[in-house]
C-alpha positions in Angstrom: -33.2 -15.9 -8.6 -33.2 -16.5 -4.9 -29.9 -18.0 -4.4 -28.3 -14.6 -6.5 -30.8 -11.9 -4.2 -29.8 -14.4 -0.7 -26.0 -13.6 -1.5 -26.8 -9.8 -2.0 -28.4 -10.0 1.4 -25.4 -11.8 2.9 -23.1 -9.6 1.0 -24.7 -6.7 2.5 -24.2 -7.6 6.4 -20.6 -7.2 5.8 -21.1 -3.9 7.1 -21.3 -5.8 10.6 -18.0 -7.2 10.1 -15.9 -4.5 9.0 -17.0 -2.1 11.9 -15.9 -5.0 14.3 -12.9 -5.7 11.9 -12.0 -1.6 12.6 -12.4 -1.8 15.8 -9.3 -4.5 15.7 -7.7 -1.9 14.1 -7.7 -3.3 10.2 -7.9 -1.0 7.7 -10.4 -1.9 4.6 -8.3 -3.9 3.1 -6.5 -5.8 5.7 -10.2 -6.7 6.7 -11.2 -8.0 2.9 -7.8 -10.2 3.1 -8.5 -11.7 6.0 -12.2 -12.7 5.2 -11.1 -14.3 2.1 -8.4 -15.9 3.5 -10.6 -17.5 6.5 -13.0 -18.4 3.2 -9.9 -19.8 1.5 -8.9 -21.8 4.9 -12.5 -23.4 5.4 -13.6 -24.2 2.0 -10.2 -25.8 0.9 -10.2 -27.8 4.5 -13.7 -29.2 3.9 -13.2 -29.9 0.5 -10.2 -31.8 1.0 -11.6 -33.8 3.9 -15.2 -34.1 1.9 -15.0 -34.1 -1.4 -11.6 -33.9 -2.4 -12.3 -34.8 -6.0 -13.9 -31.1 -6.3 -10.3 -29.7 -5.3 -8.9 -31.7 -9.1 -8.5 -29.4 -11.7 -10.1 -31.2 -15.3 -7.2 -28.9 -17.3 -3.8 -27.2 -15.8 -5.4 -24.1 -17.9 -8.5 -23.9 -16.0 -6.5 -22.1 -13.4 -7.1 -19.2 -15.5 -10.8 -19.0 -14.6 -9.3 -18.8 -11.0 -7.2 -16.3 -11.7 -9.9 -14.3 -13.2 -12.9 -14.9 -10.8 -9.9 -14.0 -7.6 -7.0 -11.9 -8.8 -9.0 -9.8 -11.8 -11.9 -9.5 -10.1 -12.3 -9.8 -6.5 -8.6 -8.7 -5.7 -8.1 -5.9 -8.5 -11.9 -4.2 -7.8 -11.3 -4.1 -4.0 -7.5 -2.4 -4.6 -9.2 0.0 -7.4 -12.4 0.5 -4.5 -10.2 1.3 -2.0 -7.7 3.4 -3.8 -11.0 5.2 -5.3 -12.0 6.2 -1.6 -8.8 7.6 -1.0 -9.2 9.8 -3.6 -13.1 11.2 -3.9 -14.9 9.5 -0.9 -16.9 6.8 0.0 -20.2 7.8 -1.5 -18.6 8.2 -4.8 -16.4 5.1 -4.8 -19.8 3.2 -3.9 -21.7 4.6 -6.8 -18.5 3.8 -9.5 -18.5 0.6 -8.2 -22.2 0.0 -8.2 -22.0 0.8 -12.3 -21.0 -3.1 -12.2 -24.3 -4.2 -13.5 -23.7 -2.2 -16.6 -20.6 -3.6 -17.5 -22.1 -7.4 -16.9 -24.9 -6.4 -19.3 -22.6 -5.2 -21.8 -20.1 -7.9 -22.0 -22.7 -10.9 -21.7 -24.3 -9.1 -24.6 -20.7 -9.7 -26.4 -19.7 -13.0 -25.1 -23.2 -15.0 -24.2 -25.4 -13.4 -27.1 -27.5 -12.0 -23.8 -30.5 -10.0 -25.3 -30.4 -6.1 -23.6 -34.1 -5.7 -23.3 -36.2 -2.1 -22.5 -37.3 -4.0 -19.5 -33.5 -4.8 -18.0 -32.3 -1.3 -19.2 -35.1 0.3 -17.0 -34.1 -1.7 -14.0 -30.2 -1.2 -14.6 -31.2 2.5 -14.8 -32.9 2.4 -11.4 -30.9 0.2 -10.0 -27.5 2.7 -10.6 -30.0 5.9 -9.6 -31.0 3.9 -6.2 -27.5 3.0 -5.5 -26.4 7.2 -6.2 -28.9 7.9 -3.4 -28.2 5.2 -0.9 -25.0 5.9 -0.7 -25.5 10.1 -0.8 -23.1 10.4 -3.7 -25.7 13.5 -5.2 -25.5 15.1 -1.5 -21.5 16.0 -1.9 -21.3 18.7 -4.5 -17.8 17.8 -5.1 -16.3 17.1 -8.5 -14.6 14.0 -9.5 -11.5 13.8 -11.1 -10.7 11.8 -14.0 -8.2 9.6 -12.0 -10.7 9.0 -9.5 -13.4 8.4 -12.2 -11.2 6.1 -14.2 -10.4 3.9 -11.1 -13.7 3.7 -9.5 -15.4 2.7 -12.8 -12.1 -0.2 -13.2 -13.7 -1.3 -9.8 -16.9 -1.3 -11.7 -15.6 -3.5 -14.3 -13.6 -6.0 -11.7 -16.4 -6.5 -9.6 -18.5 -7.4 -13.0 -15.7 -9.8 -14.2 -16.6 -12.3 -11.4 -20.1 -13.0 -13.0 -18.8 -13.3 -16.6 -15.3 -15.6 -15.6 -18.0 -17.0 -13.3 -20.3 -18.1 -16.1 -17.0 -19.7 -18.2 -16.0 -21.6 -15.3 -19.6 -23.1 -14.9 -19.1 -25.4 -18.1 -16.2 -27.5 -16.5 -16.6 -27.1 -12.4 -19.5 -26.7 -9.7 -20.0 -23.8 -7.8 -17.8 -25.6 -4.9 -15.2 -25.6 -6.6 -15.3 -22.3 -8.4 -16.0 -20.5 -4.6 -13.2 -22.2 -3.4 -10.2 -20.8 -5.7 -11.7 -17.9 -6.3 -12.0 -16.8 -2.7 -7.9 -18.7 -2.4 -6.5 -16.4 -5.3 -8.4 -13.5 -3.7 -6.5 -13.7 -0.8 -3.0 -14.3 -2.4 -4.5 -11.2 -5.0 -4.8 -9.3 -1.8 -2.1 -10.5 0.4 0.7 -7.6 -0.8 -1.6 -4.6 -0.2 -2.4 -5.5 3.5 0.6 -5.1 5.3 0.2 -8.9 6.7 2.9 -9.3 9.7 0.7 -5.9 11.2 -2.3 -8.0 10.1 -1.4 -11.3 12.1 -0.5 -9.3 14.9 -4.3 -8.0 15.4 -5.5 -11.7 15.7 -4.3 -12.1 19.0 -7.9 -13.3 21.0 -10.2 -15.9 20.5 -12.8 -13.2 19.5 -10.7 -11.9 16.7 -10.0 -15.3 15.4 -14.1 -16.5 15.4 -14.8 -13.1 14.0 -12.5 -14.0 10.9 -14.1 -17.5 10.2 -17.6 -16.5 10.9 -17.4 -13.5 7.9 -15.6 -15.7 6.0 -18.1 -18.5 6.4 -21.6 -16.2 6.4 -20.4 -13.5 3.7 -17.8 -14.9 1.6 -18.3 -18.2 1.4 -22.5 -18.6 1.6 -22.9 -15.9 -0.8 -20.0 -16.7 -3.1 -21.6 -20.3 -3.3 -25.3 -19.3 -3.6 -24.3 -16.4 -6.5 -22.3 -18.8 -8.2 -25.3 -21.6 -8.2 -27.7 -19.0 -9.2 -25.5 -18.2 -11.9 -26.2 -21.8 -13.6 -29.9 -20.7 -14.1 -30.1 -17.2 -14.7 -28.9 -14.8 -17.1 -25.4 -12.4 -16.3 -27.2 -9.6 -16.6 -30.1 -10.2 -14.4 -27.7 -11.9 -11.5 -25.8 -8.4 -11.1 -28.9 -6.4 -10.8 -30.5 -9.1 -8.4 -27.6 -8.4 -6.3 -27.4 -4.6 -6.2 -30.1 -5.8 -3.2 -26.1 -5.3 -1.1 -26.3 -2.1 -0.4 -30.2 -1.9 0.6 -28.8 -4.3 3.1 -25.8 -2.4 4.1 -27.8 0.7 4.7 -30.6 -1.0 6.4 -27.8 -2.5 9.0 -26.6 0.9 9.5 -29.7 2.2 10.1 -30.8 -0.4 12.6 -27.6 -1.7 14.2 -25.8 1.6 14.3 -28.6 4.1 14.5 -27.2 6.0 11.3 -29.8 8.7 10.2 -32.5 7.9 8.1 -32.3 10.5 5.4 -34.7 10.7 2.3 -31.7 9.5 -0.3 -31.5 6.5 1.8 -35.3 5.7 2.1 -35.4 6.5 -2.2 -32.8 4.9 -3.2 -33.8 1.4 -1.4 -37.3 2.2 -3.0 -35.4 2.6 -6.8 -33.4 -0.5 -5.6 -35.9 -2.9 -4.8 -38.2 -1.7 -8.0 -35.2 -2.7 -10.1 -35.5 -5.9 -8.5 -39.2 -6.3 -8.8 -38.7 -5.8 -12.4 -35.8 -8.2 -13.0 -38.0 -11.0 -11.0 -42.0 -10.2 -12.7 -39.7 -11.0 -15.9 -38.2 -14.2 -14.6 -41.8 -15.4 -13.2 -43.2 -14.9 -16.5 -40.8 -16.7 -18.3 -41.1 -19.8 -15.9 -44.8 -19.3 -16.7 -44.6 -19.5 -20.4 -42.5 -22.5 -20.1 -45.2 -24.2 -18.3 -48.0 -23.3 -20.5 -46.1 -24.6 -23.3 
């Protein structure tokens, strides 16, 4: 439960990143290539030089568990995110993409037999109300079109994908190995939408290239790791609300680093957040309890 909430957290200080990333002159997505690619860079190098054995694949097919935790998920939910803000906003992209939870409760129900209790359906509910109000998507008025709707809930379902492919790939490789195709096919997944000649051109300063490897190190390749551990001992379901903790984070950071108002959303929607959180954990406490006792 800690290792899934700790990558939330790290997750969540992207928003450090990508203002620095902007100020380079990257648009979103040049910025979420280049993250993964500086994950890609350090966690194949180490590997290779460390514990090259985790780099083997056990079966050629295997690759599909690569191609589904990097291309279907990470790469295809960050195109649908981004193409979604184009087309409603930021608050409402945010919110679609935030359904995620729902999706990994759904499909774990289908594929791991994972029970849907009052309990995690009272904390998914708080947990997609929280996220509506962190990131003001009730304060716009505006209605959504179906295009828009349809893409920002497929970014909903990519960015769930990662947990389930996640959970497949834990019965042959460690989370080592997992985080390190996943963040390499993430890149090449997101390579063609970042216009990468204009890209390589903004890494011109010893800054910009220690500002690539440290949010590719501290929130790609820590959380990525951490999520992915967590995974082995704790159910699909709870993991994806445990890490809806990202955008208390994210607002927080804006709050505090870059003086963004506080507004009441905000300050409710951490509060519905973090309850959702609280719930998910009193039930994974008692459960260690009773096996204990027993």
């Amino acid at each position: 439960m800690f290792m899934i909430t700790a990558a939330g957290i790290l997750w969540g200080l992207l928003t450090l990143f990508f203002r620095y990333f902007t100020g380079l002159g990257m648009d979103a997505m040049q910025a979420v290539c280049v993250r993964n690619g500086a994950a890609a860079l350090l966690m194949v190098l180490y590997l290779a030089v460390r514990r090259p054995e985790k780099l083997r694949l056990k079966r050629l097919r295997h690759l599909g568990y690569f191609i589904g935790t990097g291309m279907i998920s990470l790469a295809f939910f960050n195109v649908c995110y981004f193409i979604c803000i184009d087309l409603a906003g930021v608050s409402v992209a945010a919110l679609l993409l935030y359904t995620s939870p729902a999706f990994v409760m759904v499909l774990s129900a289908i594929l791991f037999g994972e029970s849907v209790s009052a309990r995690r359906a009272a904390a998914l509910g708080l947990t997609i109300l929280g996220c509506a109000c962190v990131t003001g998507a009730f304060g716009g008025g505006a209605a959504v079109g179906w295009k828009a709707a349809a893409i920002g809930l497929c970014s909903g379902l990519g960015y769930a994908l990662y947990t389930i492919f996640g959970k497949f790939a834990l019965r042959d490789y460690t989370s080592e190995t997992i985080t390190a195709y996943t963040v390499l096919f993430a890149a090449i997944g997101t390579l063609p939408f970042s216009c990468p000649m204009e890209m390589a051109s903004m890494i011109n300063t010893p800054a910009a290239v220690m500002l690539c490897i440290a949010s590719g190190l501290f929130c790609t390749v820590a959380p990525y790791l951490l999520y992915t551990k967590g995974l082995e001992g704790v159910e699909s379901g709870q993991a994806a609300i445990l890490a809806t903790v990202e955008p208390v984070v994210a607002a927080l950071v804006g709050i505090l680093v870059f003086r963004e108002p506080v507004t009441v959303g905000k300050l409710l929607g951490i509060i519905l957040i973090l309850a959702a959180i609280v719930l998910m954990s009193a039930k994974e406490r008692a459960g260690q309890k009773a096996v204990r006792t027993s």
